[in-house]
Backbone as XML, in Angstrom:
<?xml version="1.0"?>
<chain id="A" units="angstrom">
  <residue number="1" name="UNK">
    <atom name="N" x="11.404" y="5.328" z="7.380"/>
    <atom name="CA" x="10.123" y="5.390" z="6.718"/>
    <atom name="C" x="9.025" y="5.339" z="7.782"/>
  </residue>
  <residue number="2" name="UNK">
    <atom name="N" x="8.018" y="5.973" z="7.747"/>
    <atom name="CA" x="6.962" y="6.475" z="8.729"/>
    <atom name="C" x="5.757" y="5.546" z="8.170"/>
  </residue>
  <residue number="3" name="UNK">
    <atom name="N" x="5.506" y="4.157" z="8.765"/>
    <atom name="CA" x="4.307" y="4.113" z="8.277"/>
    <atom name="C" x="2.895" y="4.085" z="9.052"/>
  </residue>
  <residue number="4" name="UNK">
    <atom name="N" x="1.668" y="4.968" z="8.655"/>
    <atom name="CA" x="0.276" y="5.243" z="9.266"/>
    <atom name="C" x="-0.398" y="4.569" z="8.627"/>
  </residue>
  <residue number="5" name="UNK">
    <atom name="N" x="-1.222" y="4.247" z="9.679"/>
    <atom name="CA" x="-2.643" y="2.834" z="9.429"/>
    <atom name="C" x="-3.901" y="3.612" z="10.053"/>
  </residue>
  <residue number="6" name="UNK">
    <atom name="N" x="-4.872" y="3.617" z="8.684"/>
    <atom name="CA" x="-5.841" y="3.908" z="8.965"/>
    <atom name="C" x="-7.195" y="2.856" z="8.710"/>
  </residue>
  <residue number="7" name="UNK">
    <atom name="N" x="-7.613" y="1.955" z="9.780"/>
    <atom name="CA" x="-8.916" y="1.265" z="9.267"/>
    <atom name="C" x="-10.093" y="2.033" z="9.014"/>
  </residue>
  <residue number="8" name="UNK">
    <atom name="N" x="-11.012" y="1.787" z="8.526"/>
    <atom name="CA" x="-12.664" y="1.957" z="8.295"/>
    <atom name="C" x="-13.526" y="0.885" z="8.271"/>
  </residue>
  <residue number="9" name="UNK">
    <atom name="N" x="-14.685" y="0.871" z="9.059"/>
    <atom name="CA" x="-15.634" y="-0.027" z="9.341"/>
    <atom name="C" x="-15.249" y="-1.603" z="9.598"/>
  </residue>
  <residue number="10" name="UNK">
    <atom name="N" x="-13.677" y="-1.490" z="10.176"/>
    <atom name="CA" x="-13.390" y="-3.175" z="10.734"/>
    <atom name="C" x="-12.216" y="-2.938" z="11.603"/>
  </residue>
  <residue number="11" name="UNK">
    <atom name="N" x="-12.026" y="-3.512" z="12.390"/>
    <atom name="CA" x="-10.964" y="-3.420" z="13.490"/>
    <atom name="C" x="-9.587" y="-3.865" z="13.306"/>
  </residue>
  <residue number="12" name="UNK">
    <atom name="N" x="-9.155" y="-2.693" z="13.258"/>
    <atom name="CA" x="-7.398" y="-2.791" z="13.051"/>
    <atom name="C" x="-6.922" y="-3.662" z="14.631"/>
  </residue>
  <residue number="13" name="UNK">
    <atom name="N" x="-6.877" y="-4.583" z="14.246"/>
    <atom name="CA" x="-6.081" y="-5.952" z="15.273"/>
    <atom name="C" x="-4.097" y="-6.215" z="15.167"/>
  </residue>
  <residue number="14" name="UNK">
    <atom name="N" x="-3.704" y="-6.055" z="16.412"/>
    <atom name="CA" x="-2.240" y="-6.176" z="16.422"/>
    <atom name="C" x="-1.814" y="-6.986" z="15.710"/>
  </residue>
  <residue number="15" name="UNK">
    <atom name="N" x="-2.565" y="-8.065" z="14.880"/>
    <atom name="CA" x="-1.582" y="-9.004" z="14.338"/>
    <atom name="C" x="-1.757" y="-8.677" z="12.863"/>
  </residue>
  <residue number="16" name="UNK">
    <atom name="N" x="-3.439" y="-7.526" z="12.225"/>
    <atom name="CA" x="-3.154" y="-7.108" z="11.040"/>
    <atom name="C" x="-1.915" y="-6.358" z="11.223"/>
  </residue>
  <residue number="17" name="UNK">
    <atom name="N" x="-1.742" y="-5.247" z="12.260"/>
    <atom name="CA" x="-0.964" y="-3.613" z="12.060"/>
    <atom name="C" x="0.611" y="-4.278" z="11.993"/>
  </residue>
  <residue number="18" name="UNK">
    <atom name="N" x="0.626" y="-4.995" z="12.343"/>
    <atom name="CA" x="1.682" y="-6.384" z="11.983"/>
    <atom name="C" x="2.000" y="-6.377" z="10.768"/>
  </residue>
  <residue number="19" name="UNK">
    <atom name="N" x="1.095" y="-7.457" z="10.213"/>
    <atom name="CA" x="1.430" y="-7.923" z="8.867"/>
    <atom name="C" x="1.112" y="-6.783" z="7.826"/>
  </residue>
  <residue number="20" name="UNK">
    <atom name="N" x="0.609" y="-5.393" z="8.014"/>
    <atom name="CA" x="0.832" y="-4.352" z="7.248"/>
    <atom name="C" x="2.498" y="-3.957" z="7.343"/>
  </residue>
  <residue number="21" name="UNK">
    <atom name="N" x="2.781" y="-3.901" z="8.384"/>
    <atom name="CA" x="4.070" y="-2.943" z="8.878"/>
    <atom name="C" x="5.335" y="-3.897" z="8.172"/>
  </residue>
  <residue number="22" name="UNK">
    <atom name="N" x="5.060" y="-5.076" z="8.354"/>
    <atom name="CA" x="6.176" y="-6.302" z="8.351"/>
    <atom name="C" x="6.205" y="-6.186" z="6.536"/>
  </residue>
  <residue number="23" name="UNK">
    <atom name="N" x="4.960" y="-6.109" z="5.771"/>
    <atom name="CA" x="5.051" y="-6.040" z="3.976"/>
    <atom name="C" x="5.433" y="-4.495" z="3.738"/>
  </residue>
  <residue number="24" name="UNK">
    <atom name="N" x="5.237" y="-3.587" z="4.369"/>
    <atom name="CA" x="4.988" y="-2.436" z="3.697"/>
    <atom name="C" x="6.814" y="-1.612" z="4.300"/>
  </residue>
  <residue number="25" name="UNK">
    <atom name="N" x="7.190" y="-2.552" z="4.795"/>
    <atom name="CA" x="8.938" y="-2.294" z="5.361"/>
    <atom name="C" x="9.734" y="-2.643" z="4.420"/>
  </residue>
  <residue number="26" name="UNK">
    <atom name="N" x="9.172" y="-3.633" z="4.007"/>
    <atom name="CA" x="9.820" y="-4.710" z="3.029"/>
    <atom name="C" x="9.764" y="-4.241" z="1.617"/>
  </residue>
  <residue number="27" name="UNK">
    <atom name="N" x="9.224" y="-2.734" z="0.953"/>
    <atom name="CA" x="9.158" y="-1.683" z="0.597"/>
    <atom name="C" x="10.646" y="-1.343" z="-0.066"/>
  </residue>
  <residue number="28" name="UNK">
    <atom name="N" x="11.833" y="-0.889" z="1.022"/>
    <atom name="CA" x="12.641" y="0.011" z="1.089"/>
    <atom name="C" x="13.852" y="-1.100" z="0.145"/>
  </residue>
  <residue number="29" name="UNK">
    <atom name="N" x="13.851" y="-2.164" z="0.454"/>
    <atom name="CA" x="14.680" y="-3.045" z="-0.741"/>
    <atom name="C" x="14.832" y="-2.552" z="-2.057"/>
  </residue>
  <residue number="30" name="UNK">
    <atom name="N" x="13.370" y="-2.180" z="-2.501"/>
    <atom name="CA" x="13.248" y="-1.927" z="-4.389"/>
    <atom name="C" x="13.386" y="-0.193" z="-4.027"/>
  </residue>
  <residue number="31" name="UNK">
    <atom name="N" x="13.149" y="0.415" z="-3.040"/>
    <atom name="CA" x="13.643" y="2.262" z="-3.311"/>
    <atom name="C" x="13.953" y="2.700" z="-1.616"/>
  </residue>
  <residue number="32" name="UNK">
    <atom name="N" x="15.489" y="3.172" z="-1.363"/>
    <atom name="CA" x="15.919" y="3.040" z="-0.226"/>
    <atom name="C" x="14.929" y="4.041" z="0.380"/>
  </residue>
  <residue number="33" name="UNK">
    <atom name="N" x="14.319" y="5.774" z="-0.693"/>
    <atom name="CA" x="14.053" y="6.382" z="-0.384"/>
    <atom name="C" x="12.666" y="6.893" z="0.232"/>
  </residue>
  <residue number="34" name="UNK">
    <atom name="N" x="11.930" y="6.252" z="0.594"/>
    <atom name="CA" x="10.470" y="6.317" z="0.973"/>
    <atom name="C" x="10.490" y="6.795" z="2.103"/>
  </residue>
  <residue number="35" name="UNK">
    <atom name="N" x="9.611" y="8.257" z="1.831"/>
    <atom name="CA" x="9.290" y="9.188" z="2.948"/>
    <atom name="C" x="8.856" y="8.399" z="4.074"/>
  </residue>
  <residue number="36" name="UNK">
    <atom name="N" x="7.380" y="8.454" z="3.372"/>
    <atom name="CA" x="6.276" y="8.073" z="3.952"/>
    <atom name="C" x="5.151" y="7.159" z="3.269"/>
  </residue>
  <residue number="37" name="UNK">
    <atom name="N" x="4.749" y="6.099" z="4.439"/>
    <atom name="CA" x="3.309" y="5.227" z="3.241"/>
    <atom name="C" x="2.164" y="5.245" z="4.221"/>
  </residue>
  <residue number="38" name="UNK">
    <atom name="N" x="1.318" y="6.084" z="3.498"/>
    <atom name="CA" x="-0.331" y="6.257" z="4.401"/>
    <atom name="C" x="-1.058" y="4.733" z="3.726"/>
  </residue>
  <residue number="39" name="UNK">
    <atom name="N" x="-1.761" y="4.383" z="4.869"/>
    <atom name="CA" x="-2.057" y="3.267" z="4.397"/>
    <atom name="C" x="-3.577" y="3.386" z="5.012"/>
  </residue>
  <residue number="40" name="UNK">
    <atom name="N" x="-4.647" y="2.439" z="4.284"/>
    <atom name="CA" x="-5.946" y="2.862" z="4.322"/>
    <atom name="C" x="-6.766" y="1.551" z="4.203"/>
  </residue>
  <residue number="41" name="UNK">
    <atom name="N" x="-7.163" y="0.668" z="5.323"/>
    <atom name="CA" x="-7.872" y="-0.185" z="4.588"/>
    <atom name="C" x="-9.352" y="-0.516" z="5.049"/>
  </residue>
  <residue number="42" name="UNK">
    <atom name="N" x="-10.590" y="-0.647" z="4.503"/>
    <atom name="CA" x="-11.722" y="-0.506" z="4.939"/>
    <atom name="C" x="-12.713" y="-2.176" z="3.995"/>
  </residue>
  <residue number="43" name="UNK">
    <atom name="N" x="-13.587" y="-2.180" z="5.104"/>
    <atom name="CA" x="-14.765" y="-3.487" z="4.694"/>
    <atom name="C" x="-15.708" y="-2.050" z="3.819"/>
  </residue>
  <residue number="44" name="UNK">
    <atom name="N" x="-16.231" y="-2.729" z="2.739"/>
    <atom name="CA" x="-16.747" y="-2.143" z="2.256"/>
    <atom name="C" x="-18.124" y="-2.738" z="1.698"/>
  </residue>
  <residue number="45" name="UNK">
    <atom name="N" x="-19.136" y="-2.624" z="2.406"/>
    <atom name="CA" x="-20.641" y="-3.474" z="1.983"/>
    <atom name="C" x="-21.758" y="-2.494" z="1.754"/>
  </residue>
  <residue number="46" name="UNK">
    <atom name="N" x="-21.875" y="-1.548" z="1.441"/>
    <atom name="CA" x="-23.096" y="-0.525" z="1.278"/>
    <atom name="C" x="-23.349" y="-0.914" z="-0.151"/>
  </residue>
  <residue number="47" name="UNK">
    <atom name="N" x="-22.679" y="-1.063" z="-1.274"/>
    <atom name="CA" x="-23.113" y="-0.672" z="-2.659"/>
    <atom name="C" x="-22.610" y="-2.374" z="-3.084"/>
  </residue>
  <residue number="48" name="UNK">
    <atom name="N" x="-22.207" y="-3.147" z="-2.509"/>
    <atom name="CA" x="-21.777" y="-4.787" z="-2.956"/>
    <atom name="C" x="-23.613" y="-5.784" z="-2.283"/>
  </residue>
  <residue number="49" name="UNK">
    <atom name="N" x="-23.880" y="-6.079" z="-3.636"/>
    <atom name="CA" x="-24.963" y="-7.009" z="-3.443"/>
    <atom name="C" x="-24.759" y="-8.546" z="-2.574"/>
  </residue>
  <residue number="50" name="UNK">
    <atom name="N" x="-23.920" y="-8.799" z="-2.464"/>
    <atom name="CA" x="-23.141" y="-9.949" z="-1.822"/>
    <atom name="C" x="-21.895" y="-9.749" z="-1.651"/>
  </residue>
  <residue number="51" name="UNK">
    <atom name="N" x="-21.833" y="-10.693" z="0.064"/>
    <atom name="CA" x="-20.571" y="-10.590" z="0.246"/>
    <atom name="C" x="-19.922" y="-9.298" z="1.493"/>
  </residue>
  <residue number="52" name="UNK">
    <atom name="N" x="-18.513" y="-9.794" z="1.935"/>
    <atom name="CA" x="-17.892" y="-8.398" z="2.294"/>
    <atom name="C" x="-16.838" y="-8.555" z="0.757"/>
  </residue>
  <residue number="53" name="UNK">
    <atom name="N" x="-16.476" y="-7.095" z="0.778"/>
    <atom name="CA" x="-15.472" y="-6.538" z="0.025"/>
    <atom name="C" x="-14.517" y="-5.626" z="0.841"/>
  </residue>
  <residue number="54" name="UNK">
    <atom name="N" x="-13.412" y="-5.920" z="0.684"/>
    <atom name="CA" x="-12.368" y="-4.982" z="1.600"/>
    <atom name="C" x="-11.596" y="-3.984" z="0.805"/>
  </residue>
  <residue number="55" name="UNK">
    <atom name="N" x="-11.084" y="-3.253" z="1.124"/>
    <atom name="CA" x="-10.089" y="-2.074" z="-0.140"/>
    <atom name="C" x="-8.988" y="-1.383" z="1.073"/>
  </residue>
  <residue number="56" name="UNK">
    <atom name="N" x="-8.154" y="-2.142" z="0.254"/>
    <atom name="CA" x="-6.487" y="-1.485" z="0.526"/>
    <atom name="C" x="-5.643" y="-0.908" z="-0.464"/>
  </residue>
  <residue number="57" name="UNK">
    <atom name="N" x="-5.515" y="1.082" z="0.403"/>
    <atom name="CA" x="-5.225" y="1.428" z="-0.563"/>
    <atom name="C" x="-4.127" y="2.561" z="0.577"/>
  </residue>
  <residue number="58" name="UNK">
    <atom name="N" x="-2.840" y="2.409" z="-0.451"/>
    <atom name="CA" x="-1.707" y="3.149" z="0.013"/>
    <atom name="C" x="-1.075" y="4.036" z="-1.284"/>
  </residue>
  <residue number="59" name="UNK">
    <atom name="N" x="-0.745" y="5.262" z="-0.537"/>
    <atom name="CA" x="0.015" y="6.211" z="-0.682"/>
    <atom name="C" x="1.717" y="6.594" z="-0.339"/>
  </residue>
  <residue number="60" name="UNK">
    <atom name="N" x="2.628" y="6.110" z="-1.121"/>
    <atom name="CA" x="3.632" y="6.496" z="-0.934"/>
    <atom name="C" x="4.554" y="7.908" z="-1.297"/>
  </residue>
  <residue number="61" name="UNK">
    <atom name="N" x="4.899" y="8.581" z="-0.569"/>
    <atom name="CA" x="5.191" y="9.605" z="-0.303"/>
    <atom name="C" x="7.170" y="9.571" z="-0.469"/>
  </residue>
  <residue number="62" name="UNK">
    <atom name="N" x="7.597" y="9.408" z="-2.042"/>
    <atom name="CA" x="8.635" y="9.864" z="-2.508"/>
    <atom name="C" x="9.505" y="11.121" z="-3.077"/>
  </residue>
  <residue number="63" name="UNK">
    <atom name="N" x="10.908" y="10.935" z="-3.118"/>
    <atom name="CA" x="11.343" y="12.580" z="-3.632"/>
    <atom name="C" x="10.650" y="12.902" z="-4.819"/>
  </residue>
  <residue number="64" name="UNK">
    <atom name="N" x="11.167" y="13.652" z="-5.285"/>
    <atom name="CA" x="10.785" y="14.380" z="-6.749"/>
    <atom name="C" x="9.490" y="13.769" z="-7.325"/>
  </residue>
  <residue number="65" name="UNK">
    <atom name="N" x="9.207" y="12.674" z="-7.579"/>
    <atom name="CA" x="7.841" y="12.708" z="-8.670"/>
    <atom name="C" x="6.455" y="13.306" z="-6.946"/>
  </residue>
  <residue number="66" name="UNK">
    <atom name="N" x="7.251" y="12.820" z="-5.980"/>
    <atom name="CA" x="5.681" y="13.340" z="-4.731"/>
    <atom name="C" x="5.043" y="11.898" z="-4.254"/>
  </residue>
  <residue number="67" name="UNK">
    <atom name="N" x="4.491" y="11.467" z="-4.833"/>
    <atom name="CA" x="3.268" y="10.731" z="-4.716"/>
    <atom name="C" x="2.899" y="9.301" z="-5.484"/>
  </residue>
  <residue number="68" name="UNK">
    <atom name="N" x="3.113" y="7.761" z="-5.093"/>
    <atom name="CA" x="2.390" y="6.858" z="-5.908"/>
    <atom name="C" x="1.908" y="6.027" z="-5.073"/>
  </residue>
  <residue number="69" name="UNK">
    <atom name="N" x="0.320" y="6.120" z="-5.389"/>
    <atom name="CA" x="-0.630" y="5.897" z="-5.523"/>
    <atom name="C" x="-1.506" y="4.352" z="-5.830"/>
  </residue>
  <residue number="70" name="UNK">
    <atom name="N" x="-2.015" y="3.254" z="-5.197"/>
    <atom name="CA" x="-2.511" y="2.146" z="-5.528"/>
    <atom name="C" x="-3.385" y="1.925" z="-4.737"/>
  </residue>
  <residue number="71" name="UNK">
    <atom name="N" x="-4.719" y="1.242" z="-5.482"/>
    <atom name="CA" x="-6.036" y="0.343" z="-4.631"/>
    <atom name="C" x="-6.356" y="-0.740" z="-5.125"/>
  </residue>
  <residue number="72" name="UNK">
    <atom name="N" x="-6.554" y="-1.639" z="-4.252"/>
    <atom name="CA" x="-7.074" y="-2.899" z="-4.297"/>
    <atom name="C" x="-7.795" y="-3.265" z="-3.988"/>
  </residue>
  <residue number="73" name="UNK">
    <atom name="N" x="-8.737" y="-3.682" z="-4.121"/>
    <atom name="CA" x="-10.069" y="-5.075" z="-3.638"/>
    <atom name="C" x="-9.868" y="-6.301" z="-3.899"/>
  </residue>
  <residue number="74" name="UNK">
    <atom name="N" x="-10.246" y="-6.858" z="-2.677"/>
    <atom name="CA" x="-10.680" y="-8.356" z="-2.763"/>
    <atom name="C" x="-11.494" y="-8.381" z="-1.298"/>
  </residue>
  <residue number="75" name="UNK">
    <atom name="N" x="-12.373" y="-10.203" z="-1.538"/>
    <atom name="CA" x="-12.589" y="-10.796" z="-0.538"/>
    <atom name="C" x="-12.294" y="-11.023" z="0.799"/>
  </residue>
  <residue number="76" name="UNK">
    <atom name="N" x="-10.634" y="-11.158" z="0.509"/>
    <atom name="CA" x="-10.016" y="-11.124" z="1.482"/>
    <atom name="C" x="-9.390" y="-9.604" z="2.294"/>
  </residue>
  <residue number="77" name="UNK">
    <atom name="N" x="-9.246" y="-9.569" z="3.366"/>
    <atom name="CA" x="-7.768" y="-8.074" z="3.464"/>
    <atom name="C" x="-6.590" y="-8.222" z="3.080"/>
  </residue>
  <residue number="78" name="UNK">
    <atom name="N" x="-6.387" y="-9.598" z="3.695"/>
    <atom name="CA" x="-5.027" y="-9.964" z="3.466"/>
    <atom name="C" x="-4.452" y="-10.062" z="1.611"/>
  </residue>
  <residue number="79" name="UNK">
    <atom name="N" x="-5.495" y="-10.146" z="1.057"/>
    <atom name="CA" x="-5.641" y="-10.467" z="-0.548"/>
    <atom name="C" x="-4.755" y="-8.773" z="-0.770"/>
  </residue>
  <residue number="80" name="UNK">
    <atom name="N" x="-6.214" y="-8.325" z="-0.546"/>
    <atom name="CA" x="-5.887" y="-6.988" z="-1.049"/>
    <atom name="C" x="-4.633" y="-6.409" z="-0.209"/>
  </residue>
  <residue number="81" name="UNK">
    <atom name="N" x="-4.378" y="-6.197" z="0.971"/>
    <atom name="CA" x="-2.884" y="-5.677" z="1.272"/>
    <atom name="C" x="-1.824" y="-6.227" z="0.582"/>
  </residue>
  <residue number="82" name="UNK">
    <atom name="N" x="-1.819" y="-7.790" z="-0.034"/>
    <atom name="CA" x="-0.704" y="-7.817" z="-0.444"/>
    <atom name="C" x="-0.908" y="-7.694" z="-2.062"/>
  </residue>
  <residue number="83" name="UNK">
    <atom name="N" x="-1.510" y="-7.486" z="-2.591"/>
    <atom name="CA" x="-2.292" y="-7.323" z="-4.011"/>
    <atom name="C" x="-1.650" y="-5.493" z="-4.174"/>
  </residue>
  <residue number="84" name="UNK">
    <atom name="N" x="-2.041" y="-4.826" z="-2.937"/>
    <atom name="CA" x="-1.269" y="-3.716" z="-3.061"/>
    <atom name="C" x="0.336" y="-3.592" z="-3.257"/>
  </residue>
  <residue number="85" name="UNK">
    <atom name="N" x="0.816" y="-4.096" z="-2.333"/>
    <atom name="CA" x="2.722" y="-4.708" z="-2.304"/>
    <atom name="C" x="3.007" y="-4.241" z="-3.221"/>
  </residue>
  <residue number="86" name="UNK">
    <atom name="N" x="2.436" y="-5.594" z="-4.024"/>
    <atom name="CA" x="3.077" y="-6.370" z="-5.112"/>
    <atom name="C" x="3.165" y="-5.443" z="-6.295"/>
  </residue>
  <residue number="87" name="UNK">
    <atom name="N" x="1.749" y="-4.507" z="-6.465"/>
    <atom name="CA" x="1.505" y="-3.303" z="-7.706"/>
    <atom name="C" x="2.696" y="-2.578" z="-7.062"/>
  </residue>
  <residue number="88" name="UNK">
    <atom name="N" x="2.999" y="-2.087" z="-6.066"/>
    <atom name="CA" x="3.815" y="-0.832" z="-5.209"/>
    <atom name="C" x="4.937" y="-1.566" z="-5.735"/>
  </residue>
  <residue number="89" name="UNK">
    <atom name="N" x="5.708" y="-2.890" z="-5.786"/>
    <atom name="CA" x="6.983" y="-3.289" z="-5.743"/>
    <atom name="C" x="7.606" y="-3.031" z="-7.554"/>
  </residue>
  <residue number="90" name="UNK">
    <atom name="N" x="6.604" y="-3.105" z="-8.316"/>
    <atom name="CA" x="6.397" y="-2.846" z="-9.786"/>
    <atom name="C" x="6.870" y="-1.465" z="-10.116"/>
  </residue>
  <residue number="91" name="UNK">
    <atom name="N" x="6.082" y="-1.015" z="-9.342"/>
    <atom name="CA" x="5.735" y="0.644" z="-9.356"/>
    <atom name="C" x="7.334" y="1.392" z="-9.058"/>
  </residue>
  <residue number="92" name="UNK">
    <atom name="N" x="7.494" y="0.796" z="-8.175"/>
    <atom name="CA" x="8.974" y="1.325" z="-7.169"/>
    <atom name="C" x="10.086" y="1.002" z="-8.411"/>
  </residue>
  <residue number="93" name="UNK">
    <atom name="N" x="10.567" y="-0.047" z="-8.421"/>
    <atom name="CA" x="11.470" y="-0.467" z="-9.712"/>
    <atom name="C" x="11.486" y="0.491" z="-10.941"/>
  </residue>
  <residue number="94" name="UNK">
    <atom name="N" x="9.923" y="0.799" z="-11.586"/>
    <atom name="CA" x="9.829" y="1.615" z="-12.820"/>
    <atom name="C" x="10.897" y="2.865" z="-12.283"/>
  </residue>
  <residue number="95" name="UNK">
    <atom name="N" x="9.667" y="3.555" z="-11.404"/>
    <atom name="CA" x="10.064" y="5.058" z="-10.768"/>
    <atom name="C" x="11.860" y="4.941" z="-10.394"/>
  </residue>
  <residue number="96" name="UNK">
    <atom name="N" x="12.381" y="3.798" z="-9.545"/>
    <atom name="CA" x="13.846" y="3.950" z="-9.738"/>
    <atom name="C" x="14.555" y="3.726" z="-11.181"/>
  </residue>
  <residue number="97" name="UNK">
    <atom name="N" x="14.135" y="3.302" z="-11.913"/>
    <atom name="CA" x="14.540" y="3.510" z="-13.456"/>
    <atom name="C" x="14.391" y="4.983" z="-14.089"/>
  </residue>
  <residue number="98" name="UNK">
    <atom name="N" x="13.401" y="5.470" z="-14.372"/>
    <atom name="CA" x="13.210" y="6.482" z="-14.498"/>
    <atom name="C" x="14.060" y="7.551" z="-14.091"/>
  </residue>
  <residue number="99" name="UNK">
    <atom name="N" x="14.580" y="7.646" z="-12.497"/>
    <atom name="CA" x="15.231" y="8.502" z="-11.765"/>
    <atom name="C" x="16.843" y="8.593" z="-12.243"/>
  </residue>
  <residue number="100" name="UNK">
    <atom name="N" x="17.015" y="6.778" z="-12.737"/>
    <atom name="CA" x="18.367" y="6.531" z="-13.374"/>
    <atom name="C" x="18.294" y="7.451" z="-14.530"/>
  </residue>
  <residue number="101" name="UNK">
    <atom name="N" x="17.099" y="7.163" z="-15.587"/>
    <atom name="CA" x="17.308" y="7.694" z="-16.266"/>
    <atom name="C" x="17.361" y="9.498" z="-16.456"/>
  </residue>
  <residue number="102" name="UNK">
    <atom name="N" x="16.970" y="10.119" z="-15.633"/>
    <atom name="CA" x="16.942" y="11.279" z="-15.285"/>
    <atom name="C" x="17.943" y="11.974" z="-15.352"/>
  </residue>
  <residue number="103" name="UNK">
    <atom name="N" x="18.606" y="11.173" z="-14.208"/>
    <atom name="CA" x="20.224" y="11.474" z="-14.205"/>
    <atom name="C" x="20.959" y="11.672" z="-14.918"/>
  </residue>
  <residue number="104" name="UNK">
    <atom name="N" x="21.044" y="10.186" z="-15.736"/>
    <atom name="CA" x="22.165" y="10.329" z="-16.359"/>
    <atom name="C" x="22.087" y="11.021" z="-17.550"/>
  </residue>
</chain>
């Protein structure tokens, strides 16, 4: 599995690209098959009256359906990267059900 890190307006630091790589590995348990996960996370303060706001948002790149898709906000990064996971670990389970059911 190939995974790309893209920050916006905050500094991707070795010990985030870390703790992205180390959750987003941890992935392949619930679907062996994952291409690829583009991963995207940015501070976001232009249109928030208070506060930073951060948004982590990944793209996983599977067989047949293509593409699923999740974003998160919070306060934190760390909130939102693993706020992402956790929707993705949901997500993964359905989509391998589905595929069962396909099959058979």
């Amino acid at each position: 599995m190939n995974i790309i890190i893209r920050a916006t307006n905050l500094e991707l630091t070795p010990e985030l690209r870390a703790y992205i790589e180390e959750k987003f590995s941890n992935l392949t348990r619930y679907f062996e098959n994952i291409l690829e996960v583009h991963i995207e996370i940015e501070k976001t303060t232009r249109h928030h009256q208070k506060g930073r706001i951060f948004r982590a948002e990944a793209n996983l790149r599977v067989p047949i359906k293509g593409l699923l898709r999740v974003e998160k906000a919070e306060k934190d990064i760390y909130k939102a990267i693993d706020k992402v996971k956790d929707h993705f670990k949901e997500e993964l389970v359905r989509y391998k059900e589905k595929l069962r059911e396909h099959c058979s």
